[in-house]
N, CA, C and O atoms as CSV, one atom per row, in Angstrom:
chain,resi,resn,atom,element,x,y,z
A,1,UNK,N,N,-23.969,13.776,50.525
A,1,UNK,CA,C,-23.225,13.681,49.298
A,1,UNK,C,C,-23.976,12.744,48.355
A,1,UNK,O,O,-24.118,11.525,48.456
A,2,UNK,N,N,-24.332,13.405,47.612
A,2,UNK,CA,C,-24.713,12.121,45.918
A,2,UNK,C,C,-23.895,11.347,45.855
A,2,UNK,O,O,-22.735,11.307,46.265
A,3,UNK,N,N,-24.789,10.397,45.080
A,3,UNK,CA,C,-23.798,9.263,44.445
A,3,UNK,C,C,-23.140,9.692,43.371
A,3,UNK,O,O,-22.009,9.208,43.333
A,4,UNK,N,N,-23.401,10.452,42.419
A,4,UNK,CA,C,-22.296,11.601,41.607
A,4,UNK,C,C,-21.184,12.164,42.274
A,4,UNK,O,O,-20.089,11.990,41.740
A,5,UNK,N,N,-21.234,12.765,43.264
A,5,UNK,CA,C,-20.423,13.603,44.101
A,5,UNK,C,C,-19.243,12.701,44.681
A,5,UNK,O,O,-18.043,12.941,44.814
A,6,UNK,N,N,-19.880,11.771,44.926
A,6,UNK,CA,C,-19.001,10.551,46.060
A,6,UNK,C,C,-18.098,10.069,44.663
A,6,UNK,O,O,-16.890,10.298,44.717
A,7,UNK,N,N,-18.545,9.526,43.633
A,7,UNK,CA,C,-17.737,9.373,42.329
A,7,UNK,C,C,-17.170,10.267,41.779
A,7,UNK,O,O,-16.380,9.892,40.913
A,8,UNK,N,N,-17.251,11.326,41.931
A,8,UNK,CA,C,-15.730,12.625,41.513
A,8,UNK,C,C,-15.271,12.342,42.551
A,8,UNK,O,O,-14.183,11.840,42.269
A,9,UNK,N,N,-15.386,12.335,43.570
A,9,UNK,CA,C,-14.178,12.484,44.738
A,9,UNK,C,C,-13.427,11.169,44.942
A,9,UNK,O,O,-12.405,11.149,45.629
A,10,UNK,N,N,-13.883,10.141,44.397
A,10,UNK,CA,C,-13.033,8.880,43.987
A,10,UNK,C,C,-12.552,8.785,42.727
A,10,UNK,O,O,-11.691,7.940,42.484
A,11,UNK,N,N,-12.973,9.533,41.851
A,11,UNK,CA,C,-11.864,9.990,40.753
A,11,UNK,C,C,-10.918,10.531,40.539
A,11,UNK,O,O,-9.898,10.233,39.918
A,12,UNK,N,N,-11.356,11.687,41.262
A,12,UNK,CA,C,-9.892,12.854,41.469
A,12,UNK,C,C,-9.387,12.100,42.833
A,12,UNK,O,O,-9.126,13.287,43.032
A,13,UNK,N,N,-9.110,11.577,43.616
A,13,UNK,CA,C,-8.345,11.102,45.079
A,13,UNK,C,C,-7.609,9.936,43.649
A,13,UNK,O,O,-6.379,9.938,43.699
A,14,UNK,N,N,-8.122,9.136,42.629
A,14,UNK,CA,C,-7.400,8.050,42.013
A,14,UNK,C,C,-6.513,8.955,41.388
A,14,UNK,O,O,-5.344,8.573,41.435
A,15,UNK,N,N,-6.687,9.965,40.855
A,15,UNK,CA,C,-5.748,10.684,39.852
A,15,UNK,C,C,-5.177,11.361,40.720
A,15,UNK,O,O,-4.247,10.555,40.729
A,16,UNK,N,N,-4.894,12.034,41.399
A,16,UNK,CA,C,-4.053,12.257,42.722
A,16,UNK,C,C,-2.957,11.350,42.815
A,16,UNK,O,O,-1.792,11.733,42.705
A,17,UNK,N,N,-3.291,10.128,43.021
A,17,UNK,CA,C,-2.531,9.289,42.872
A,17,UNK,C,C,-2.472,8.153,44.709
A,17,UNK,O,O,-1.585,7.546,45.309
A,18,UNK,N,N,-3.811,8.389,44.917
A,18,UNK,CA,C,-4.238,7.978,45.947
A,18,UNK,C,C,-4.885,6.598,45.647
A,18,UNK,O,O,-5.704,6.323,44.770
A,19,UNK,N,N,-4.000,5.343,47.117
A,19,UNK,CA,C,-4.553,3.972,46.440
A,19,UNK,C,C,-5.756,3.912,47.104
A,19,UNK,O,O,-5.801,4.454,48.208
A,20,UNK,N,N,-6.384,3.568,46.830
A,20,UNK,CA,C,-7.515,3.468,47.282
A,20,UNK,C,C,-8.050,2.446,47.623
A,20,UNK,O,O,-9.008,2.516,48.394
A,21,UNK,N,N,-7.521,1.015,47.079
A,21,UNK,CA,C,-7.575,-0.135,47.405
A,21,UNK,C,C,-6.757,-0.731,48.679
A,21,UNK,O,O,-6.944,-1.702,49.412
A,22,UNK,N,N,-5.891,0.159,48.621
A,22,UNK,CA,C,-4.970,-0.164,49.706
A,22,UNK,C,C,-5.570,0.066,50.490
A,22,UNK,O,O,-5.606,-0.809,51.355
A,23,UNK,N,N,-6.523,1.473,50.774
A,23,UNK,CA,C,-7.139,1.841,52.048
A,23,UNK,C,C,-7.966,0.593,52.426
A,23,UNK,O,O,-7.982,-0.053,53.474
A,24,UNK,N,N,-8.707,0.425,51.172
A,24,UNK,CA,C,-9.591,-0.480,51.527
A,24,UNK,C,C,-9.113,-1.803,52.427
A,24,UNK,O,O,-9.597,-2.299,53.444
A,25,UNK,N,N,-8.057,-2.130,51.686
A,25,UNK,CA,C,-7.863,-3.745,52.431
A,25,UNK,C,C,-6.883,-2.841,53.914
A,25,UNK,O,O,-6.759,-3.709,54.777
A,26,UNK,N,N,-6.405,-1.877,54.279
A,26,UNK,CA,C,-6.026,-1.806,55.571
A,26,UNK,C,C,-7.438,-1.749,56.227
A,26,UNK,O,O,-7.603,-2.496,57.192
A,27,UNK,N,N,-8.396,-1.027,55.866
A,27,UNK,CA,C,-9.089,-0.749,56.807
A,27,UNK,C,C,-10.491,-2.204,56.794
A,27,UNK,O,O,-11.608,-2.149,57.308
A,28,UNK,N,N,-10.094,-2.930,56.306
A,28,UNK,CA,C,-10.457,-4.380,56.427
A,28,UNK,C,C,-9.716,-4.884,57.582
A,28,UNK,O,O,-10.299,-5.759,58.224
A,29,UNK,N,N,-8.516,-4.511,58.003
A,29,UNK,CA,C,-8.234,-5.240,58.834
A,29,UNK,C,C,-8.621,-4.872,60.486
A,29,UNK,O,O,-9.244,-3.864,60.820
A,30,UNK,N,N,-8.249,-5.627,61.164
A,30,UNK,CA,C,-8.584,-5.443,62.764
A,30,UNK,C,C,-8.296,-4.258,63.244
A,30,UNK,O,O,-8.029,-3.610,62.231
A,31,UNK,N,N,-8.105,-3.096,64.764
A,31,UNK,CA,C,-7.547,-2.629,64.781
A,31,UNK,C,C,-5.805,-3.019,65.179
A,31,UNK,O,O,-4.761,-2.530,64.749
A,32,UNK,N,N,-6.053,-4.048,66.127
A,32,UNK,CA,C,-4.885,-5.010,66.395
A,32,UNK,C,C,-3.957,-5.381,65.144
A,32,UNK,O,O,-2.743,-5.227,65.273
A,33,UNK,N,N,-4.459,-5.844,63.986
A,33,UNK,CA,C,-3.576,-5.874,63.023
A,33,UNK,C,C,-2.869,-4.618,62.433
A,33,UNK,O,O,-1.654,-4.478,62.298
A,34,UNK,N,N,-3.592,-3.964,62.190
A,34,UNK,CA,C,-3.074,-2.493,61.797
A,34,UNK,C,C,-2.024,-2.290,62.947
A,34,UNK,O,O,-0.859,-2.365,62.557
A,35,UNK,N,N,-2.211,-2.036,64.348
A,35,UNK,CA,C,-0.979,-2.062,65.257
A,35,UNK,C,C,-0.127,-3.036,65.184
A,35,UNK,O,O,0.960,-2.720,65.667
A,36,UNK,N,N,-0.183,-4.221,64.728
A,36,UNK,CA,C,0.878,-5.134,64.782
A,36,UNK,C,C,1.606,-4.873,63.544
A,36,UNK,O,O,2.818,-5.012,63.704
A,37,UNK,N,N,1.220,-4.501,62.220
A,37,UNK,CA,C,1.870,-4.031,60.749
A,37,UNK,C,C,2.951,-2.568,61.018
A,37,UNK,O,O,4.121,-2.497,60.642
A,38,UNK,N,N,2.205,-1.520,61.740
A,38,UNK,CA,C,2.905,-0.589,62.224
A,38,UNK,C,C,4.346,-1.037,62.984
A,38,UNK,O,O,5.510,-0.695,62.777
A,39,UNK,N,N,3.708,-1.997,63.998
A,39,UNK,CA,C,4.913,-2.145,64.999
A,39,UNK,C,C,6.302,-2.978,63.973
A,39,UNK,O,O,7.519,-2.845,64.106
A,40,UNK,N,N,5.635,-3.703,63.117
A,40,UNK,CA,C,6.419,-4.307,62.746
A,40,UNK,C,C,7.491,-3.322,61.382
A,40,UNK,O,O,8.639,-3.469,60.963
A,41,UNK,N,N,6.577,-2.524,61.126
A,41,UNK,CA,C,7.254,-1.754,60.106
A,41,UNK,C,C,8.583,-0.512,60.706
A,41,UNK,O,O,9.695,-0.223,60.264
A,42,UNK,N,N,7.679,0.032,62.042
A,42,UNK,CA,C,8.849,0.715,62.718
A,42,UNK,C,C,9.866,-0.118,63.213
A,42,UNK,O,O,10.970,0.424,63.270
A,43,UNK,N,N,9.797,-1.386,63.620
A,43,UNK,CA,C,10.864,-2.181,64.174
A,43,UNK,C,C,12.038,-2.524,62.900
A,43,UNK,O,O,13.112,-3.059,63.174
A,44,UNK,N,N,11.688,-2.162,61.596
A,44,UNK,CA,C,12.217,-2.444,60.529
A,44,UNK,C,C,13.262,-0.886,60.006
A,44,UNK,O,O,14.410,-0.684,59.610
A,45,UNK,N,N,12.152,-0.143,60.278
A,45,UNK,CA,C,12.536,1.554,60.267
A,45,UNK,C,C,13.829,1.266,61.110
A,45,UNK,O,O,14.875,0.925,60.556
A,46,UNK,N,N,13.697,1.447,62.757
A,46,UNK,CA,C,14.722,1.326,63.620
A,46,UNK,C,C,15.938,0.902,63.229
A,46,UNK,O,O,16.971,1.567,63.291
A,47,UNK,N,N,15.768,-0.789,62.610
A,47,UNK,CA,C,16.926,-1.478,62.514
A,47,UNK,C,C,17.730,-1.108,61.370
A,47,UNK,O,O,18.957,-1.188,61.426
A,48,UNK,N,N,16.785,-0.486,59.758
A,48,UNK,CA,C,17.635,0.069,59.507
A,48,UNK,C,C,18.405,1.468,59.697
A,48,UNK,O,O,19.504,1.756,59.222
A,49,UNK,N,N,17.631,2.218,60.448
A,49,UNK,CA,C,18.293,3.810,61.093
A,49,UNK,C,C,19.819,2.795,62.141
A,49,UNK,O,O,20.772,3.353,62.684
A,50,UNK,N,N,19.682,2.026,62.127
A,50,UNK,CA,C,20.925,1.537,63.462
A,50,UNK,C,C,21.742,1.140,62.908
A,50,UNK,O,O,22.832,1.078,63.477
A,51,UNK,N,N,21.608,0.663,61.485
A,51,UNK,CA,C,22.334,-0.412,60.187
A,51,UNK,C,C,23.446,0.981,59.679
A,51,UNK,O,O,24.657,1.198,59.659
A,52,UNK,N,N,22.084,1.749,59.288
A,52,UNK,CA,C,23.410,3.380,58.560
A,52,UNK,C,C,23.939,4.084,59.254
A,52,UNK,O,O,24.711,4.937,58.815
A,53,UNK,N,N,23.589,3.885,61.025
A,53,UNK,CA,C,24.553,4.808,61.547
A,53,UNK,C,C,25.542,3.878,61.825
A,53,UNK,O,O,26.524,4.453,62.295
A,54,UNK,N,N,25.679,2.768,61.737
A,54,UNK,CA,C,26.944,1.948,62.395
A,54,UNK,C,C,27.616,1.979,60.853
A,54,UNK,O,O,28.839,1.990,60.990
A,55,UNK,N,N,27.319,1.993,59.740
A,55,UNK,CA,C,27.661,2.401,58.570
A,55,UNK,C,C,28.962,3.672,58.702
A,55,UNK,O,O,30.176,3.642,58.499
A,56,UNK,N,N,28.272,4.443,59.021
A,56,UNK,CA,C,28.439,5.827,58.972
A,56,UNK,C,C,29.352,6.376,59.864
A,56,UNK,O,O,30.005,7.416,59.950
A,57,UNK,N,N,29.137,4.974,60.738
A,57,UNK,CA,C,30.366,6.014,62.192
A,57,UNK,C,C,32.054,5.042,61.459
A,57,UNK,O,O,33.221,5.247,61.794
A,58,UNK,N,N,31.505,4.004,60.399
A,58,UNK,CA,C,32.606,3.347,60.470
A,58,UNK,C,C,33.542,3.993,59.416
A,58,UNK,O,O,34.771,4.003,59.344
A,59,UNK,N,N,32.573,4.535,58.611
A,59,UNK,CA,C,33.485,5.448,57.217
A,59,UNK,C,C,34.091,6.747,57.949
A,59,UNK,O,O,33.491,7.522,58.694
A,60,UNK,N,N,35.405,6.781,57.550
A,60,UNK,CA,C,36.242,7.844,58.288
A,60,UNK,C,C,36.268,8.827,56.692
A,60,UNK,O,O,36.431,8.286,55.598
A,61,UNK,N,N,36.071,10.323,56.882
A,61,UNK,CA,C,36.606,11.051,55.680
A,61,UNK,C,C,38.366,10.801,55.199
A,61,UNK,O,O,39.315,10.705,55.977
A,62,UNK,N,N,38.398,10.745,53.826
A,62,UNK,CA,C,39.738,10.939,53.352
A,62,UNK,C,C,40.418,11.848,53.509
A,62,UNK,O,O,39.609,12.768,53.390
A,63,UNK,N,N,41.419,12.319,53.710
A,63,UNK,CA,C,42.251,13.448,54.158
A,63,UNK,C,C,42.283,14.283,52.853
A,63,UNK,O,O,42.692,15.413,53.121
A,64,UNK,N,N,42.028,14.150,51.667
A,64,UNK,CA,C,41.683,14.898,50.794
A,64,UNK,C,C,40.488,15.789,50.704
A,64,UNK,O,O,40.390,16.895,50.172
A,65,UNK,N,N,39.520,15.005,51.395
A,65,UNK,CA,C,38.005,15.917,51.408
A,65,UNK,C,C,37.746,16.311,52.705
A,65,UNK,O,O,36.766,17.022,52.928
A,66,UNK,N,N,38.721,15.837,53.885
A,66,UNK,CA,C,38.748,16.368,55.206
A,66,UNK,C,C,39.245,17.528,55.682
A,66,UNK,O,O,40.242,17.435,56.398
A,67,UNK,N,N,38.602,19.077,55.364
A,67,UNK,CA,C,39.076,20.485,55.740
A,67,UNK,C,C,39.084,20.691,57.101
A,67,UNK,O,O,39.441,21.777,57.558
């Protein structure tokens, strides 16, 4: 790939709407960090999937919208 070539394809991936900086600084990091950001982000996912179903089991329908 040219150095032309490699610069459209980081133009159009920016207008896409692709960060690209972001990649950069994840893939700066360790692989260990990247697994510890994950773990920590699904452990966040989880707690709130556990938050809206205890939400959810607690709201009873109104007998008006309950067929």
């Amino acid at each position: 790939m040219t150095k032309e070539q490699r610069q459209q394809a980081l133009d159009e991936a920016r207008k896409a709407g692709i960060d690209l900086d972001l990649l950069d600084l994840n893939l700066s990091l360790s692989v260990a960090e990247r697994w510890r950001q994950h773990d920590e982000a699904l452990a966040l996912v989880e707690k709130l999937e556990a938050a809206r179903k205890s939400r959810d089991d607690a709201v009873q329908p109104s007998p008006a919208t309950h067929r």
